[in-house]
ROMIZA-900574 format. One record per residue: residue in one letter; y, x, z of N, C-alpha, C in turn. Coordinates in pm, whole numbers, plus 50000, padded with zeros to 5 digits. Example, Ala and Ser with C-alpha at 12.3 -4.5 7.8 and 13.67 -1.06 7.14 Angstrom:
<recs>
resn|n_north|n_east|n_up|ca_north|ca_east|ca_up|c_north|c_east|c_up
A|49431|51319|50780|49550|51230|50780|49670|51320|50780
S|49775|51285|50708|49894|51367|50714|50003|51290|50787
</recs>
This chain:
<recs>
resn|n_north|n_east|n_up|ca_north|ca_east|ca_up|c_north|c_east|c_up
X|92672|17175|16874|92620|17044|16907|92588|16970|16778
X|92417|16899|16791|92419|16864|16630|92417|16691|16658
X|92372|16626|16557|92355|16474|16592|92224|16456|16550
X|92173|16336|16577|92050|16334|16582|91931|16407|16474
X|92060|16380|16306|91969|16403|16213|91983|16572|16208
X|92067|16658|16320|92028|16784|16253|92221|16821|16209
X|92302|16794|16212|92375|16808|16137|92481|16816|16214
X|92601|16926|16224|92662|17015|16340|92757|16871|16351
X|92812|16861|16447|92943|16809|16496|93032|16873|16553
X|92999|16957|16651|93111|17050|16739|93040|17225|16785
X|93114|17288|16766|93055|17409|16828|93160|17499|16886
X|93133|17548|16953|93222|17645|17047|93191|17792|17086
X|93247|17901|17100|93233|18014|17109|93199|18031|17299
X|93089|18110|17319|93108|18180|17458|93029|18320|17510
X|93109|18367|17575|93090|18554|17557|93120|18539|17743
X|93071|18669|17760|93084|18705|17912|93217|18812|17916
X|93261|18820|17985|93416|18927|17994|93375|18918|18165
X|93453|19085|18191|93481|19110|18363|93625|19112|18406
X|93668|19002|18457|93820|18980|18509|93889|18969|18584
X|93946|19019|18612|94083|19051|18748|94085|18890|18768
X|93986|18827|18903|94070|18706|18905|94193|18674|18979
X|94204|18779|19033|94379|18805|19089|94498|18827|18984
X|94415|18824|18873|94502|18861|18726|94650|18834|18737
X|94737|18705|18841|94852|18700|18796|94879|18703|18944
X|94847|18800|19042|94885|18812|19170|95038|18828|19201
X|95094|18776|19316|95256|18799|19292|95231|18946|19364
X|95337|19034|19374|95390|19208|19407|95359|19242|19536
X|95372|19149|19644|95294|19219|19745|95147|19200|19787
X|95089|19070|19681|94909|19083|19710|94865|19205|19627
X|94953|19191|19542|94915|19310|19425|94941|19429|19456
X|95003|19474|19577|95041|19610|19639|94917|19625|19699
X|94867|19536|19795|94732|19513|19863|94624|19533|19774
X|94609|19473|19690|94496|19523|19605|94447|19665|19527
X|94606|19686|19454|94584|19842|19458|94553|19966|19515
X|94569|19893|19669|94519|20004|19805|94365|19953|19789
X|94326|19877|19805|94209|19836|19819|94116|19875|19714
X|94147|19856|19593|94058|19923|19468|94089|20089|19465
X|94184|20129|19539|94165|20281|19533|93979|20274|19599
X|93980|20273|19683|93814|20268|19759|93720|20159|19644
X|93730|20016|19639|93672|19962|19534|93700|19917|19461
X|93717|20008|19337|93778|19951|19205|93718|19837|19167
X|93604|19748|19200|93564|19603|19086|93588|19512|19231
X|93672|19563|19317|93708|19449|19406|93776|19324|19332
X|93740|19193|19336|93793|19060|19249|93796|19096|19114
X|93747|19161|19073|93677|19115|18928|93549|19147|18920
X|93543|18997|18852|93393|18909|18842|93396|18870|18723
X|93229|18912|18696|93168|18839|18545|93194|18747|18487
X|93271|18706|18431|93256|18541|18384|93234|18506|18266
X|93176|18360|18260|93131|18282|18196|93260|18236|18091
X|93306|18280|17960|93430|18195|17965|93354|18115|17793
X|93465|18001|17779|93454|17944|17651|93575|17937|17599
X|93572|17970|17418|93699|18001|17411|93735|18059|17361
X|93817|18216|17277|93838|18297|17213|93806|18396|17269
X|93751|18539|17227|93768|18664|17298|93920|18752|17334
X|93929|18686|17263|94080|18755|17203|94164|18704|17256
X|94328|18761|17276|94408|18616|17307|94515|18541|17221
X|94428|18487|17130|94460|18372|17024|94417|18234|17101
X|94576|18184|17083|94575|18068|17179|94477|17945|17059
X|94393|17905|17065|94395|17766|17028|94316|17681|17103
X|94265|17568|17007|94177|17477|17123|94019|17547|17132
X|93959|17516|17231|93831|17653|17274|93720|17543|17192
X|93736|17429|17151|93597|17329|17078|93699|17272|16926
X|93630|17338|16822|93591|17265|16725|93519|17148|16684
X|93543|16990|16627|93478|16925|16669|93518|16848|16532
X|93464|16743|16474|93456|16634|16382|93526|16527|16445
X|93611|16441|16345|93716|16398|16402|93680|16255|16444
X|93516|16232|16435|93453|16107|16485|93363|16091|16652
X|93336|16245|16687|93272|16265|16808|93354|16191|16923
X|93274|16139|16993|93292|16096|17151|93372|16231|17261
X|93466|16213|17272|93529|16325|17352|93422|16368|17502
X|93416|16240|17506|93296|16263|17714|93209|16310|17669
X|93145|16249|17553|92996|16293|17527|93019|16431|17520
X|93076|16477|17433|93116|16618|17423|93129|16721|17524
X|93229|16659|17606|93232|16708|17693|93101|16766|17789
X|93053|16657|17780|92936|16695|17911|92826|16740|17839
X|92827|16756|17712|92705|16845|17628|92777|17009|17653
X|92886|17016|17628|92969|17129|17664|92961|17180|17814
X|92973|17080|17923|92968|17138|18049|92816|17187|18076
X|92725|17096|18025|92560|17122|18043|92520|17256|18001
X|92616|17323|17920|92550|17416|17787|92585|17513|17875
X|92707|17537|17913|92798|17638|17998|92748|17636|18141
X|92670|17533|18215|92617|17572|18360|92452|17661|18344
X|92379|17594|18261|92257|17718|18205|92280|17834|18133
X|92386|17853|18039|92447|18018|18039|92451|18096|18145
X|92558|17995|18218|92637|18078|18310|92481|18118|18421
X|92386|18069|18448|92279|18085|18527|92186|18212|18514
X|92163|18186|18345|92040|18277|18286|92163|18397|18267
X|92329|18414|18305|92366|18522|18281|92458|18622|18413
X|92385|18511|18491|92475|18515|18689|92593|18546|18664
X|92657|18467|18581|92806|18458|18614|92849|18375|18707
X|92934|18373|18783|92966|18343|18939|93098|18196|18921
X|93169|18206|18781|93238|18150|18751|93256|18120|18593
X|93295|17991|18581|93291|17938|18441|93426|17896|18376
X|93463|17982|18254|93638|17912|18220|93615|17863|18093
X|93684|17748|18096|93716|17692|17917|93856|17728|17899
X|93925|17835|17865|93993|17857|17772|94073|17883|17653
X|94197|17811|17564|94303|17815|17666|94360|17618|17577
X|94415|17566|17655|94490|17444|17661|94608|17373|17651
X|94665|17427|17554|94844|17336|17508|94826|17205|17547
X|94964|17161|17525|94996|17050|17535|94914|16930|17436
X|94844|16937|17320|94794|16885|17257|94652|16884|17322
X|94653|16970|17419|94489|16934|17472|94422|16836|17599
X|94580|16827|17620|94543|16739|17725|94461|16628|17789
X|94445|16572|17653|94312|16466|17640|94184|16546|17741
X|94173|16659|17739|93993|16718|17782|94058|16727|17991
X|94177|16733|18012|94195|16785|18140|94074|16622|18175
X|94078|16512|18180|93963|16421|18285|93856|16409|18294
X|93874|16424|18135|93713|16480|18098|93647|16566|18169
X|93692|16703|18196|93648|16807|18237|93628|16777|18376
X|93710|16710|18449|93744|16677|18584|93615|16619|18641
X|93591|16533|18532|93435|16453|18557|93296|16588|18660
X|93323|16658|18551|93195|16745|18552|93280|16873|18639
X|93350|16860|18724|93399|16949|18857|93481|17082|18784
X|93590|17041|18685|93641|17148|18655|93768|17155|18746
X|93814|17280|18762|94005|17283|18804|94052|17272|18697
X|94172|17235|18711|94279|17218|18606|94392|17321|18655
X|94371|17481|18596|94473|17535|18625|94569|17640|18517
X|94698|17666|18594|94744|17707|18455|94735|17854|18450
X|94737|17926|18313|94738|18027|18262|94902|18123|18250
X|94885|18201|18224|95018|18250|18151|95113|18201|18037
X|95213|18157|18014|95271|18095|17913|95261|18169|17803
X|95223|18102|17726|95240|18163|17580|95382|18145|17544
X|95412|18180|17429|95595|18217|17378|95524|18197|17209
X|95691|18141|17140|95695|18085|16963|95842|18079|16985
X|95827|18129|16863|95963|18107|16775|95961|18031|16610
X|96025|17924|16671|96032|17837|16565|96144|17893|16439
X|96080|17911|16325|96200|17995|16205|96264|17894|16097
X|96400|17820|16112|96454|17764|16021|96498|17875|15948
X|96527|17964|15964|96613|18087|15844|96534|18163|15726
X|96621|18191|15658|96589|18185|15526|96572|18355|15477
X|96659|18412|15590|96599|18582|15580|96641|18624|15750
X|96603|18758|15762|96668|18816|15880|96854|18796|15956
X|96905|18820|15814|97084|18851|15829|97119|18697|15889
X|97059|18559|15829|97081|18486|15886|97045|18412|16033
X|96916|18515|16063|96874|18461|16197|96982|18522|16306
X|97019|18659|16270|97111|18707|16335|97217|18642|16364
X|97281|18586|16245|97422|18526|16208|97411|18412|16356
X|97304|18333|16337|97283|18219|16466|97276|18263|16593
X|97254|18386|16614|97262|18402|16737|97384|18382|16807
X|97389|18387|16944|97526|18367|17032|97560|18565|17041
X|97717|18548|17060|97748|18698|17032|97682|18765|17129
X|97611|18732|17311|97617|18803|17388|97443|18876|17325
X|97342|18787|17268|97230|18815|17235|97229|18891|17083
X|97329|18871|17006|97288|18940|16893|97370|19144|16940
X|97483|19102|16981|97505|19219|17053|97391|19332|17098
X|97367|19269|17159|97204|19352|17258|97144|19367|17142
X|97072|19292|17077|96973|19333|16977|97035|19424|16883
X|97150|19410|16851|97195|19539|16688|97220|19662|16812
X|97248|19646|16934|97279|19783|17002|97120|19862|16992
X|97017|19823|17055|96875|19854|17061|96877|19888|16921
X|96866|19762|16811|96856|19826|16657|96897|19961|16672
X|97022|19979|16629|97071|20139|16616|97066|20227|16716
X|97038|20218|16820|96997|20346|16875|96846|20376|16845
X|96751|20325|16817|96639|20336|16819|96640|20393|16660
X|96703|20373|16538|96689|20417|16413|96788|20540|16417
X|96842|20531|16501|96928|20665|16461|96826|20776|16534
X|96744|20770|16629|96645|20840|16660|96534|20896|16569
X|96564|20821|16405|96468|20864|16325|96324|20779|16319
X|96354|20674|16357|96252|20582|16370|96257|20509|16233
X|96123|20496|16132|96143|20396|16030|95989|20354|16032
X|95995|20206|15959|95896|20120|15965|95817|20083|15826
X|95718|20046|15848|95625|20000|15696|95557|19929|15756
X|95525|19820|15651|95383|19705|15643|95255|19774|15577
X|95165|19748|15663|95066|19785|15556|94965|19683|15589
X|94882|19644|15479|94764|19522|15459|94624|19604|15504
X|94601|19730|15425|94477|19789|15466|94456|19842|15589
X|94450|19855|15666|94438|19957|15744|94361|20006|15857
X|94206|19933|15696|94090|19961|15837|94090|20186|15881
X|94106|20213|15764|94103|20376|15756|94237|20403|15910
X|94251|20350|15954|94401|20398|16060|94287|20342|16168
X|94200|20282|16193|94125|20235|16317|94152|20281|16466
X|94079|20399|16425|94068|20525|16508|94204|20553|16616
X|94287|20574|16565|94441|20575|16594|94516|20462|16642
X|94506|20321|16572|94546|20239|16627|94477|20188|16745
X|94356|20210|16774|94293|20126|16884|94323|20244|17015
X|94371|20368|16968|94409|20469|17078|94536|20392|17140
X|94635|20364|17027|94749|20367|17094|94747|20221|17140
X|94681|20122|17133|94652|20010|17214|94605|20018|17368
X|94524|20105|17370|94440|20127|17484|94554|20188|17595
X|94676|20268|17518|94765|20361|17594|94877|20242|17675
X|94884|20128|17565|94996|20039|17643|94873|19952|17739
X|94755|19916|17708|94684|19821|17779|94676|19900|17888
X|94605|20013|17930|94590|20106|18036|94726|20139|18174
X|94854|20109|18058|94944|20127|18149|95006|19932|18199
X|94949|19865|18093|94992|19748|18138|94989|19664|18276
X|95080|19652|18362|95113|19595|18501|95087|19435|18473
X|95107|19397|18367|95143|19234|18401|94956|19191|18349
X|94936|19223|18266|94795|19150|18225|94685|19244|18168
X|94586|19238|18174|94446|19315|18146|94340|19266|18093
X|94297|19219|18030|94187|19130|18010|94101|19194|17894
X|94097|19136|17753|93997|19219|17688|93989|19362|17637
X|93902|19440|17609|93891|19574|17562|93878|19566|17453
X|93960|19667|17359|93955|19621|17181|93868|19773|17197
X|93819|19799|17080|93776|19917|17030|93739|19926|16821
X|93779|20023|16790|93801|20098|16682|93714|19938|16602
X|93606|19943|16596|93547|19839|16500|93607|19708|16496
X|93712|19669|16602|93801|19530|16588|93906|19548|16484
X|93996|19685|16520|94052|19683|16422|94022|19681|16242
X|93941|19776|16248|93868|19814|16098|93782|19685|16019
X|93754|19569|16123|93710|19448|16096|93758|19384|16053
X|93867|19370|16155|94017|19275|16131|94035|19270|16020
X|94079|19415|15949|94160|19432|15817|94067|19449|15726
X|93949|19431|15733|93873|19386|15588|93865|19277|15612
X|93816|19196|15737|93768|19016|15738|93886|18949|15709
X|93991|18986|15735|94131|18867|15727|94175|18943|15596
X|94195|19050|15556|94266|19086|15390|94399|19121|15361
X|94475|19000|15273|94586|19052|15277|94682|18936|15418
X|94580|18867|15439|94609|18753|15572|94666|18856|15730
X|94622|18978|15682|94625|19087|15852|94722|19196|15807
X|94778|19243|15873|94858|19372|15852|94883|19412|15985
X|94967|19588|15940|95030|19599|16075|95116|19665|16041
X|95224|19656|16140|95369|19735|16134|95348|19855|16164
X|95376|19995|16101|95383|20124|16132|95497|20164|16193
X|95537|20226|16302|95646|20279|16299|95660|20463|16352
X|95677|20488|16265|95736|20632|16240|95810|20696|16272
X|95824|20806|16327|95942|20920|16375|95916|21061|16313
X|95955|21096|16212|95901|21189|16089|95763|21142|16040
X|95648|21255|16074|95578|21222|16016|95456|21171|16097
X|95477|21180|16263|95461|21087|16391|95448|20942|16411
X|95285|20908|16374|95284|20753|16392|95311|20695|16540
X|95391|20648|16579|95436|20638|16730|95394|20487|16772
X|95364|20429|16676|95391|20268|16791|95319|20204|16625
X|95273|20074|16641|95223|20015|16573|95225|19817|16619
X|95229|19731|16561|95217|19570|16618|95127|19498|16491
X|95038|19490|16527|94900|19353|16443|94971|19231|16478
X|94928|19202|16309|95002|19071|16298|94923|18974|16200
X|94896|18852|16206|94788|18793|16137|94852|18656|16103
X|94856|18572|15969|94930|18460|15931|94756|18370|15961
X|94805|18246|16000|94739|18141|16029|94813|18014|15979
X|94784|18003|15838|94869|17875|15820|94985|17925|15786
X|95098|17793|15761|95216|17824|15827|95281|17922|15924
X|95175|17947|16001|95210|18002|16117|95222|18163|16106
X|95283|18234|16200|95233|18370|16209|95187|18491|16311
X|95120|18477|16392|95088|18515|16498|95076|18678|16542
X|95159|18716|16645|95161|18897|16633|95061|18880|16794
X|94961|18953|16772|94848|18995|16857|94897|19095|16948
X|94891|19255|16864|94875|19340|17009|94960|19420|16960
X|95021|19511|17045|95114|19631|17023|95043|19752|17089
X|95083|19889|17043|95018|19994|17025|95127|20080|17045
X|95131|20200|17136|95188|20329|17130|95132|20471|17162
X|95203|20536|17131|95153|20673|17144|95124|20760|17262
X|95277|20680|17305|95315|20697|17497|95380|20595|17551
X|95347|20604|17669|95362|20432|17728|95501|20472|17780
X|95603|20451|17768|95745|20506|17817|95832|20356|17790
X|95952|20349|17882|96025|20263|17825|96170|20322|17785
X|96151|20321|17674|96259|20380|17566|96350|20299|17460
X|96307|20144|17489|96373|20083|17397|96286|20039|17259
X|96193|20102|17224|96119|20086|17106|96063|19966|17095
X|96015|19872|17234|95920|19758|17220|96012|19654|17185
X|96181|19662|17238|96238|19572|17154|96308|19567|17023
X|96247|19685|16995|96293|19706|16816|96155|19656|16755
X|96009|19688|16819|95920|19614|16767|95933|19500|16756
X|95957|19436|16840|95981|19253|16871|96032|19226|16742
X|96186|19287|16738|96265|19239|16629|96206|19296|16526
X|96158|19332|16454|96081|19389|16304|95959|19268|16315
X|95908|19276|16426|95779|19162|16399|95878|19005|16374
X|95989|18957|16465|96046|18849|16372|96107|18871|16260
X|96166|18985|16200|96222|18974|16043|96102|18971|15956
X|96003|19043|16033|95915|18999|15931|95820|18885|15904
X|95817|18805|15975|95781|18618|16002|95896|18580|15870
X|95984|18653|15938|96093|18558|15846|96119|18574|15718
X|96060|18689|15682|96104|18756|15523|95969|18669|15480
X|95851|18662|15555|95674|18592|15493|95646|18459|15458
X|95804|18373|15510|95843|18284|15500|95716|18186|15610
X|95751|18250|15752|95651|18149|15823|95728|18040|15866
X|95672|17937|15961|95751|17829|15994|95735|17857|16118
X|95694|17947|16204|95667|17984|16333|95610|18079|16334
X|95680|18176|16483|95596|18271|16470|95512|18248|16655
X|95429|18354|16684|95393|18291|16782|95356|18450|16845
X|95430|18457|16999|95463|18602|17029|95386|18683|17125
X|95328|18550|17184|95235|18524|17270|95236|18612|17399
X|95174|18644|17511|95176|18656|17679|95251|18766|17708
X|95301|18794|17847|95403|18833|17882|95493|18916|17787
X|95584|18995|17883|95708|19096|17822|95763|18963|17792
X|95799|18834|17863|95887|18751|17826|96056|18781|17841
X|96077|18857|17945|96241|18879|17882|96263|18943|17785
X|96223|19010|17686|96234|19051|17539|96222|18942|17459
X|96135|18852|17464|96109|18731|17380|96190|18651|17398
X|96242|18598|17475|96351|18504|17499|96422|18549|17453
X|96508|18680|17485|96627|18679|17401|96628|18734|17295
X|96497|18713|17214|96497|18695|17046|96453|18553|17026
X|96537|18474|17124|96481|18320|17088|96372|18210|17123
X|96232|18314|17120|96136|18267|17205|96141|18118|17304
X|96077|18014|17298|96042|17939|17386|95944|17976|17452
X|95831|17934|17563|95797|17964|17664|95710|17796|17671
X|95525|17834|17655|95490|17684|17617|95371|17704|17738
X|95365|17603|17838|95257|17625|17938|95105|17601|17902
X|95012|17740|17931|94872|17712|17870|94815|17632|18027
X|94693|17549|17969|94615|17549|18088|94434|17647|18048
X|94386|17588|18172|94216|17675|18191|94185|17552|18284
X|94041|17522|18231|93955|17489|18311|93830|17583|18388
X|93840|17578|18521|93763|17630|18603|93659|17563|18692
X|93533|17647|18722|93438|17583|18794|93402|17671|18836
X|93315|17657|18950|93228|17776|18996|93074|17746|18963
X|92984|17842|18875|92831|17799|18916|92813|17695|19020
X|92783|17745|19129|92712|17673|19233|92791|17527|19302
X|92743|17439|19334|92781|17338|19326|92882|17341|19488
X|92812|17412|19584|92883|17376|19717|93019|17490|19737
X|93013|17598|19630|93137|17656|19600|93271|17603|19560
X|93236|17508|19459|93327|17453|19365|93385|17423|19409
X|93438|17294|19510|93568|17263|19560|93664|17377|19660
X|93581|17487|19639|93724|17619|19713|93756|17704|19616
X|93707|17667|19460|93743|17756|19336|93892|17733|19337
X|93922|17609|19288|94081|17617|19258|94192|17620|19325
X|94181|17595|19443|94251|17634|19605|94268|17787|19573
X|94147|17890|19569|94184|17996|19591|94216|18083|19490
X|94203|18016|19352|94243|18053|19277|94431|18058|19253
X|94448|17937|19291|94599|17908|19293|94659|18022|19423
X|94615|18048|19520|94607|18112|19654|94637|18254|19605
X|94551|18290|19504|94550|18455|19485|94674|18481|19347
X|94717|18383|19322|94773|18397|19147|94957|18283|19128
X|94991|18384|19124|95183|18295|19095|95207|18333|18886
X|95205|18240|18879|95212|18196|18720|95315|18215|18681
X|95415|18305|18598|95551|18310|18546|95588|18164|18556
X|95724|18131|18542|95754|18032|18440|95907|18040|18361
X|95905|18125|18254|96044|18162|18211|96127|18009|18154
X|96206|18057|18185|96331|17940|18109|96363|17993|17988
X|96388|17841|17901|96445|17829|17786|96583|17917|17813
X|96641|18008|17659|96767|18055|17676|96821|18003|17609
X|96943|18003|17616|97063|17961|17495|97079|18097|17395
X|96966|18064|17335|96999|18245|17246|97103|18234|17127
X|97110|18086|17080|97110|18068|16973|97267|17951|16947
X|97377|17987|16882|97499|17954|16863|97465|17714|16898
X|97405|17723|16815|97362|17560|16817|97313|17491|16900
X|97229|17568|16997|97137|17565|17177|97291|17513|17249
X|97367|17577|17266|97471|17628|17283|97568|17526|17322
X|97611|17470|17185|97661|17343|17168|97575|17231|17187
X|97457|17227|17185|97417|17112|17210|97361|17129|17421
X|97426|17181|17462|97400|17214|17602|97525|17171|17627
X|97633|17222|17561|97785|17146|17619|97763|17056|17678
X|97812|16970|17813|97784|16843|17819|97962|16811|17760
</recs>
């Protein structure tokens, strides 16, 4: 969006993706559906229009100058996204995704016939500690327990780990063993990575991108992308060889927070499901929203009815992971 003389104010990303809009169905619509896509697999997933990241890096979906008119914006934004969505017959339109800091756009949007609905919770861990030994030390005995038990069985298996910064040359391999946990993934599905994201990644971001290797001789078995933003430190996607549950994803977890914590972040950010692993490495649990519309105008008011209709949204609870949670819960 420019201003009169030519000169950007706000711009925003938007790409077409095909999506399960049953994406967060509760276990017995989702039993139903799986019978049903045996015969038609693109049953409820539809083209859409989204705005927003491709990826799922939570932030705000509009970049903007800190003098712009929020409405105006808005409705240059809704205008832009109903002629996309036309010249590209997408059936449905999302602005994604929406923290608590975004709240300002939920009336805005409302104006111009959006839903206001929620997403999957994202998860952060906020890091006061100063290395690993001490994040441990804070834990409550029943959570650090669990975690050093997982630790050592999983290393006495011969499992060891490395950072590495380069690693567009590993592409090939890592985007396999992504595809192996996404393919088997039950809780969420959404974008398709392939070999040139990774190999991108780690030349465009530098020494800003890495990824955790983890090893069983000379067997690359499992891998977690991890990218600093700021202060911040954000772990993207995890990768294995074989989709099994063996204990390994919560030895990943914990290597991806010692290593926030050794990089000296001030947060790390752990992001969508596998929330009972995250919690009890501390994890909070932060509600995203989405704005939704449908193209056509006499659709729209049965978009977010049936959207809510087809889709049950986690909502994990805060834990007492942590010795100080703890005491300050005493009443």
């Amino acid at each position: 969006m420019r201003d009169d003389g030519g000169k950007p104010r706000a711009f925003w990303g938007v790409y077409t993706v095909t999506t399960d809009i049953a994406i967060f169905a509760p276990e017995p619509l989702r039993k139903v559906l799986e019978f049903i896509r045996r015969r038609f697999p693109s049953f409820l997933k539809w083209n859409l229009l989204e705005c927003g990241t491709p990826i799922t890096i939570v932030s705000p979906p509009i970049t903007q100058s800190s003098n712009v008119h929020r409405a105006s914006l808005v409705a240059a934004l809704a205008r832009s996204l109903r002629e996309e969505a036309s010249k590209r017959r997408s059936l449905l339109i999302v602005i994604r995704d929406f923290e608590h800091n975004s709240e300002d756009f939920r009336e805005d949007l409302a104006v111009h016939g959006y839903h206001w609905i929620e997403g999957l919770p994202n998860t952060y861990l906020e890091i006061p500690w100063k290395d690993p030994q001490a994040y441990r030390d804070a834990m409550r005995s029943y959570y650090r327990s669990k975690l050093n038990k997982y630790r050592r069985r999983v290393e006495s298996s011969g499992i060891r780990v490395e950072r590495q910064e380069d690693f567009a040359d590993l592409a090939d391999i890592l985007c396999a063993q992504w595809r192996e946990v996404h393919e088997n993934a039950k809780e969420f599905q959404r974008e398709v990575l392939t070999p040139a994201f990774y190999r991108e990644f780690s030349r465009a971001l530098g020494p800003d991108s890495w990824v955790l290797l983890f090893h069983r001789g000379e067997e690359l078995v499992a891998h977690a992308l991890m990218m600093r933003d700021g202060p911040m430190i954000r772990w993207l996607y995890v990768g294995r060889n074989r989709a099994q549950n063996d204990g390994i994803y919560l030895y990943i977890a914990t290597k991806v927070v010692d290593t926030a914590i050794e990089l000296g972040a001030e947060r790390l950010e752990m992001g969508l499901t596998t929330y009972d692993v995250k919690m009890d490495l501390g994890a909070e649990a932060v509600p995203i929203h989405m704005a939704l519309r449908a193209r056509w105008g006499w659709m729209n008011p049965f978009v977010g009815l049936g959207y809510r209709l087809l889709n049950a949204v986690p909502k994990p609870g805060k834990r007492p992971v942590f010795k100080q949670q703890a005491a300050e819960e005493t009443p």
